[in-house]
N, C-alpha and C positions, 0 to 999 in steps of 0.2 A: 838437774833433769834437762837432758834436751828436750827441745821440741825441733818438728819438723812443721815447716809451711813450703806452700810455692801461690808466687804473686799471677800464676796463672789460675789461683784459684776464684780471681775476678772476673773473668771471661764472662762467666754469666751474668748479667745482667738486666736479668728480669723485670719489666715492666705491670707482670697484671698477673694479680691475684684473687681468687672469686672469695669472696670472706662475708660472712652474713649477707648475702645479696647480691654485693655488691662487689665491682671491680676496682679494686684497690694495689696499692704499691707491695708489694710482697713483703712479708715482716721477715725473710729469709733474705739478706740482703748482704752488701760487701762493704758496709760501716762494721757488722759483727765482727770480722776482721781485725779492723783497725781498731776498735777500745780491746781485743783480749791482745792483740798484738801492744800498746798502750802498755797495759798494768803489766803483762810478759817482760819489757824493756824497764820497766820502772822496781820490779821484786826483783832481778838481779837471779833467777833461778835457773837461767844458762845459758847456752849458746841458742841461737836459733838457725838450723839448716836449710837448707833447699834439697830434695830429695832425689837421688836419682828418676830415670823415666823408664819404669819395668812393663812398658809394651802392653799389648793387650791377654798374654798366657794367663796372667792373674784375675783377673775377668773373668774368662774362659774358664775358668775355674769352679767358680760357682754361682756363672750368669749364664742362662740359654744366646746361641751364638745368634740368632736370628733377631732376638730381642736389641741386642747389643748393636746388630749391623741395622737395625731401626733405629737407634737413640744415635747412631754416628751420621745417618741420614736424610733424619727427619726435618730438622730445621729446612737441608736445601729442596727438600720436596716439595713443603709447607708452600715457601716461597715461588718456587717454580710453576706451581698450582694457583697460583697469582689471589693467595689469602690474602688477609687485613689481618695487622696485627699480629699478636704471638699465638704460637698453636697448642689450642686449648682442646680436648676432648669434649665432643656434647652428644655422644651415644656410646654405650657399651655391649656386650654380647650378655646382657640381661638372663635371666630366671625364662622366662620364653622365648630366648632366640637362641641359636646355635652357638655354639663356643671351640667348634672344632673348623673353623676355618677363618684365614686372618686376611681379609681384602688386601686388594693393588692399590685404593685408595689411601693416602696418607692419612686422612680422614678416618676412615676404616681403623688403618690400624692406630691410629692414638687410644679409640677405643677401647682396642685391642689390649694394650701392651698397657693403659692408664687404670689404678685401683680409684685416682680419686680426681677433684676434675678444679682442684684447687692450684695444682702445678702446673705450670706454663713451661713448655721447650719455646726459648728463645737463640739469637744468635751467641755461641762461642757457651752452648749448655752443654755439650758432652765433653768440648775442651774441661775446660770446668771439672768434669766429672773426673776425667781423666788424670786430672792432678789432683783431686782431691784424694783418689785412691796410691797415686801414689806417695802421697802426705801417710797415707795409714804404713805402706808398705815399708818408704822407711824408716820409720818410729820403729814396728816390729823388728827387721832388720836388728834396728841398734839393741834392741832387748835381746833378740836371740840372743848377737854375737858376745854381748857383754855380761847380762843380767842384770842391768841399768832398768829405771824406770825410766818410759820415755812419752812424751805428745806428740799427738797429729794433730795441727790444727786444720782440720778436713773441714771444703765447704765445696760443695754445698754436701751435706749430712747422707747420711747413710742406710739409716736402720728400718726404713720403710720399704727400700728397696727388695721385691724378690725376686726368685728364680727369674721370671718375666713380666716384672711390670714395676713403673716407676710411680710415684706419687707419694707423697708428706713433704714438699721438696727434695726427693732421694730420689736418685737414678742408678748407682752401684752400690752396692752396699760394703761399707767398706772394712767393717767389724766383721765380714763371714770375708772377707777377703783376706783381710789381716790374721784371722785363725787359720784360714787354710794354708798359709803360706807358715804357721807353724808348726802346722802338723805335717806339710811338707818334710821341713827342716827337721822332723826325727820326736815332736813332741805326740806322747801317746792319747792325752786327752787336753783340750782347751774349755777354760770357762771365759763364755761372754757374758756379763753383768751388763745389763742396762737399768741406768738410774735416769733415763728421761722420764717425761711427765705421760707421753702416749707409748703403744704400747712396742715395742720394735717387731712387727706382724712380718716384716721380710727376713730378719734375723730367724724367727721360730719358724716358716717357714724353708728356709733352704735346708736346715740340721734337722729339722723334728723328722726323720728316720733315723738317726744316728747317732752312735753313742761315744762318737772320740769329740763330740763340741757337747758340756752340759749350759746349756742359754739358761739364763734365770733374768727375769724383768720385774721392775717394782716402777706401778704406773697408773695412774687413772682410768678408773671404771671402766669399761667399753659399753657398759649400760645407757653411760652417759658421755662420751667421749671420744673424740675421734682415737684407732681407724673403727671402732663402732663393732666386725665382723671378728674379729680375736684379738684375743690375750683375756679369756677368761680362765678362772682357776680350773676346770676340767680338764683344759689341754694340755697334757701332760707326756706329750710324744707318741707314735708309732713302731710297733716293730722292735726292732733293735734301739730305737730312738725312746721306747716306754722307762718314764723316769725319768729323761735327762733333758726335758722343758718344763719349767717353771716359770708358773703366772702368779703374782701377788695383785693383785686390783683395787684399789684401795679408794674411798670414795672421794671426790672434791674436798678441800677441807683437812685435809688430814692433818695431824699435827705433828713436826714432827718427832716429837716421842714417839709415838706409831709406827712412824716412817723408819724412823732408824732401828726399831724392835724389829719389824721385818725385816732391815738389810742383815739384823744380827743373827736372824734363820739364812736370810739368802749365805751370806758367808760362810756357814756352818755347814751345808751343803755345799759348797765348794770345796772345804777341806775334806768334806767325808768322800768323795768324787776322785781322788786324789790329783783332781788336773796339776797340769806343770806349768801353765801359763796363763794371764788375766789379762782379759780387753775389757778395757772398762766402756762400754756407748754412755759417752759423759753430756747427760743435756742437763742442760743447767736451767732447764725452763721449769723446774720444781719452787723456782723463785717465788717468793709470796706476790713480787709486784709483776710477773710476765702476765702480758695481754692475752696469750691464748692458751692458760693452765690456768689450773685450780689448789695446788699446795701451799705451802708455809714456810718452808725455808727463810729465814733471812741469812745476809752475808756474811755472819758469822758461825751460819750450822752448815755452810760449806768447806769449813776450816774443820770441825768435826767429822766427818764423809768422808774427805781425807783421810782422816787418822784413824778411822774403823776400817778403811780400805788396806792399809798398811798390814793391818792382822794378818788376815789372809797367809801373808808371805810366802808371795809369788814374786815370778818376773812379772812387770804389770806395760802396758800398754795403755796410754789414754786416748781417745780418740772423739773428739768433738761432734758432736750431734747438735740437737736443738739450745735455744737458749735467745729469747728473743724482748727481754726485756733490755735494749741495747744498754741506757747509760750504766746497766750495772752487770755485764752481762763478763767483761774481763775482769773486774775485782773478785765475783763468783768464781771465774775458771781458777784465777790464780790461788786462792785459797783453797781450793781441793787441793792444787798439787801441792802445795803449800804444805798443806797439813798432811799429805801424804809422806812427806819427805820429811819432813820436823820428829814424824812417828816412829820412823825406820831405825 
């Protein structure tokens, strides 16, 4: 299985994270990198590329342009405006204020364009973004052209991202990027599968009118769990989009027997859908030991995830999402695909 990276996807550099309180070093960082790039060189499961730079049309795609020409100019505005520090949002256009207009303040719009107020734009974060998406683009690529399974190892992550607003550490989102670049290429319907621990709220967002992507997510509560506002089981698309998102929400704790009985509905639903192509949003923060989830998985029911994945039989796409319990954060990635590819 290839994968794809690009070492620009360090650029960002993040220094501050608001987490219980407190401003802390981001657990989104670019050591994750380096242990799944680690156990990638050490399992021998293939080459690893650097990926072409397909511009900004894939973006533009299925991100608002004005959101995008903020995230490409925020940073120097931040700074021009002679801030402290990295720039963090500390107002929103709230339940009482207006939402239909987006200030000249750079201030204004962090607001604006931020769901959540945990992610910092710092210097070289849209670079960053930028290669992280096209980490997704050519993973798919190589699926298109071949019917190969392949990885993105995309950072910083994606699935939190929507139409216009950035926050879970996610600025593009790179799984609604990655699908619409196959339904470009002639594919009549795509299934996104997210197996992170939260919910991918900018994924069901951009598709939930629309029935050539069916999203299915199996994720932690929003009772109890960030992003808090969706991924409950009621939502279940608009319009043309009625049916083809799917919310599992499963409590803290889960076991996973549980876990994988729902993936074995989620999959079943994807055959009956009859999509032609699989993005997996692969967060591996379902880990039992990640600091900021609540599942069970150990390292070895990653290697089974894998191999339920394989059913399916689709062309597949892996594309890295969350996963923040570092020291084991590459043995987890590799044993999915691992066990994807052992099943085949």
């Amino acid at each position: 299985m290839l994968t794809f990276y690009s070492e620009d996807s360090r650029l960002r550099q993040a220094r501050t994270e608001l987490h219980d309180g407190a401003l802390v070093t981001p657990f989104e960082c670019p050591e994750r990198l380096d242990l799944v790039l680690k156990h990638l060189h050490q399992s021998g499961l293939g080459d690893i590329r650097t990926p072409s730079a397909y511009g900004l049309a894939p973006v533009l795609a299925v991100h608002d342009k004005e959101y995008v020409t903020f995230l490409a100019n925020c940073w120097q505005e931040w700074q021009a405006a002679g801030h402290e520090g990295e720039a963090i949002p500390n107002i929103w256009p709230a339940r009482t204020m207006r939402g239909d207009r987006i200030p000249r303040s750079v201030s204004g719009q962090l607001g604006y364009y931020a769901l959540a107020a945990e992610t910092s734009i710092s210097a070289g974060t849209f670079e960053a973004a930028m290669a992280s998406k096209d980490v997704a683009l050519g993973a798919v690529e190589h699926t298109l052209q071949t019917g190969e399974p392949s990885f993105g190892l995309c950072r910083p992550p994606g699935h939190h991202a929507a139409f216009d607003q950035f926050g879970g550490y996610c600025f593009f989102n790179n799984a609604a990027i990655a699908a619409q670049r196959a339904l470009d290429a002639g594919k009549r319907r795509v299934a996104i599968l997210d197996v992170d621990f939260h919910h991918g709220n900018g994924t069901q967002q951009i598709f939930y009118k629309r029935d050539d992507v069916l999203f299915i997510s199996l994720h932690g509560d929003p009772e109890v769990t960030f992003p808090y506002y969706l991924g409950y089981a009621d939502e279940n698309g608009e319009g043309p989009g009625k049916g083809f998102n799917v919310n599992y929400p499963l409590p803290p704790g889960t076991s996973v027997t549980r876990w994988m009985a729902t993936l074995e509905l989620a999959l079943a639903q994807i055959k009956a859908a009859e999509c032609e192509c699989l993005i997996v949003s692969l967060g591996v923060d379902i880990f039992e030991g990640d600091p900021i989830s609540a599942f069970t998985f150990t390292s070895e029911d990653f290697t089974a995830l894998g191999e339920h994945l394989a059913q399916v039989g689709l062309p597949s796409v892996f594309l890295m999402e969350g996963g923040y319990a570092v020291d084991e954060i590459g043995v987890n990635v590799v044993n999915v695909l691992q066990g994807f590819e052992q099943a085949l």
